[in-house]
N, C-alpha and C positions, 0 to 999 in steps of 0.2 A: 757900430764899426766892426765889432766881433760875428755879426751874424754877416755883416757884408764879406769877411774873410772867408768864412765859412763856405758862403757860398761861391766864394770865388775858389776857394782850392776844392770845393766839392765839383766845381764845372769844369775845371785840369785834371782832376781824378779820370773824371768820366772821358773827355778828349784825349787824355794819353790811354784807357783803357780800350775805346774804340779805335784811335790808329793802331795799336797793336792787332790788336782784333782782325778787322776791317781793313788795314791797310797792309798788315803782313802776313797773320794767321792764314783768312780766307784766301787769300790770291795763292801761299805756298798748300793750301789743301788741296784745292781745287787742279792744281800743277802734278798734285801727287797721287790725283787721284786719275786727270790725264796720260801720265806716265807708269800706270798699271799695264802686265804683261796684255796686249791686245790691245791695247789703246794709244801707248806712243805714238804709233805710225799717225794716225787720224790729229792729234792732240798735235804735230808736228806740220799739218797740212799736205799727209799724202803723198809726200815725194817719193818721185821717180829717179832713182839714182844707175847713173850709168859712167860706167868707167872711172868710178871714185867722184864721181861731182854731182850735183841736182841738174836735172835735164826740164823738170816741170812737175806739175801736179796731179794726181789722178782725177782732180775733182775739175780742173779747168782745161777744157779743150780748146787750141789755139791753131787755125787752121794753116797747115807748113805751105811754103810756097817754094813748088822748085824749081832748080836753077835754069830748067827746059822746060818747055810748057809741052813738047814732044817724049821726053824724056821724063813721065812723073811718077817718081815710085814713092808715092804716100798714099795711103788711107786720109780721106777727107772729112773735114765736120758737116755741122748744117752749115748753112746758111749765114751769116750774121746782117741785123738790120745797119748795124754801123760801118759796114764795108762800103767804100766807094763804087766798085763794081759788082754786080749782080749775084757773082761766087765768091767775094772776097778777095784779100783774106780782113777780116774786121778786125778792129780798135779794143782789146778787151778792158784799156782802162774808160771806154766810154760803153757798155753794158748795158742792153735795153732792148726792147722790143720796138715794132715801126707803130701799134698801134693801129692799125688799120684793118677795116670787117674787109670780110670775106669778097664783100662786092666791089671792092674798089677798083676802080679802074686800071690806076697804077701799080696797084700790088700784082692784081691779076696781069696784065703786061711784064713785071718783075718774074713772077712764077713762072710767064712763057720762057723767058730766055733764059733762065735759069735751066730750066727742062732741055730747051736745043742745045745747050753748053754743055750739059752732062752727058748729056745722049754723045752728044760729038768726043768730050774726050777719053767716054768708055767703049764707043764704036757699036752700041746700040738702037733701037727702037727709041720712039718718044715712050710711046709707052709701057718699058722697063724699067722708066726712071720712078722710083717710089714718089712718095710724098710726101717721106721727112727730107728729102734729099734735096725739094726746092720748099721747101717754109722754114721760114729763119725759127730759131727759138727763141725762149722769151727772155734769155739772158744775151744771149750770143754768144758765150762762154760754156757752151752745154757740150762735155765730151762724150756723148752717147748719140749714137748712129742707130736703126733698127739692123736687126742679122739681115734684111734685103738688101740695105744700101752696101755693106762689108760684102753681100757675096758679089754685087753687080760689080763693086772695084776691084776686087782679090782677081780675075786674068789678068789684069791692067797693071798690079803691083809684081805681079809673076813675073811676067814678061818683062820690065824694067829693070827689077832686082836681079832677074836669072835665077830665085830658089823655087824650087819645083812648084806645082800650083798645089798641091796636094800638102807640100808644109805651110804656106802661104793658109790654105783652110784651117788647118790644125793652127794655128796662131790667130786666126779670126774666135774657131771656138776657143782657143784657149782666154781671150779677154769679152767674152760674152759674158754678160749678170744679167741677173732677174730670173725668171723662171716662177712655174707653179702658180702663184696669184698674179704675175705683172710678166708683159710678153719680156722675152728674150732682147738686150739689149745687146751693143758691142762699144767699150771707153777705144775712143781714138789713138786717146793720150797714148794709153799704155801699149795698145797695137803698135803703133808707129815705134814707141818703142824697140817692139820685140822686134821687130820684121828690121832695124837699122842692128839691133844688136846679133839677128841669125845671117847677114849679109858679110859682118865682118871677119 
């Protein structure tokens, strides 16, 4: 009976030792260690705060739909496979790729009209429209455009908004990343941001 005790408050010893541990130590270290100078912002999920509120995330691009389809002054994402129509805008809480090779039939038909849609509502060539601009990505949620697709919409965002095209570029480089080992990218998120926040 004595050894059965034993072994029963030695097995409480150890399960209040590890929920301390385990269940409050590591989760407030690891918080503390998220919440170091540099790291908040990420440890927070990136937010993009405007006008005193969260507007969105740097890490999740959602592509805006405006209220004129004549009238559109946004930077665009890719593609998403979970949008109903060809350009979207797609379902981020359903996330995913379509899955399908290169030959397929219907993808390749997808890609065409994707191509004639963009051409048409940036008043270009077919072939200006890049090629991240009609292939979905593999989340749908991917807020990164390449610097081609940002320069092909930046007349288009100009001419909508009224701010010169020339600040319109300087707000493309100003949310370009990558560089040196990996090409130059442009976050939408944060674009669309700046470009609503130098309008007002």
């Amino acid at each position: 009976m004595n050894a059965l005790l034993r072994q029963t408050w030695a097995g409480l010893r150890l399960l209040l030792v590890a929920t301390v541990l385990l269940g409050v130590g590591y989760p407030l270290a690891i918080w503390g260690v998220g919440h170091l100078p540099g790291l908040a912002g990420r440890a927070e999920g990136s937010q993009i705060v405007a006008d005193g509120r969260v507007v969105g995330s740097s890490l999740i691009g959602i592509d805006p739909v405006p209220a004129s389809g004549a009238r559109d002054p946004f930077f665009h994402t890719r593609p998403s496979a979970s949008a109903e129509g060809s350009l979207g805008p797609g379902d981020p809480a359903t996330s995913g790729g379509t899955n399908l090779g290169g030959f397929d039939e219907g993808l390749l038909a997808v890609v065409q009209e994707r191509r004639a849609a963009i051409a048409a509502r940036e008043g270009v060539v077919l072939d200006a429209v890049p090629a991240d601009a009609v292939t979905a990505s593999a989340s749908g949620v991917d807020p990164h455009i390449s610097s081609a697709y940002a320069a092909l919409q930046a007349p288009r965002v100009a001419r909508v908004t009224g701010l010169p095209f020339t600040q319109v570029q300087a707000l493309v480089s100003d949310n370009e990343e990558g560089g040196f080992l990996s090409p130059r990218i442009v976050n939408v998120t944060t674009l669309n941001a700046a470009v609503h926040a130098a309008t007002r």
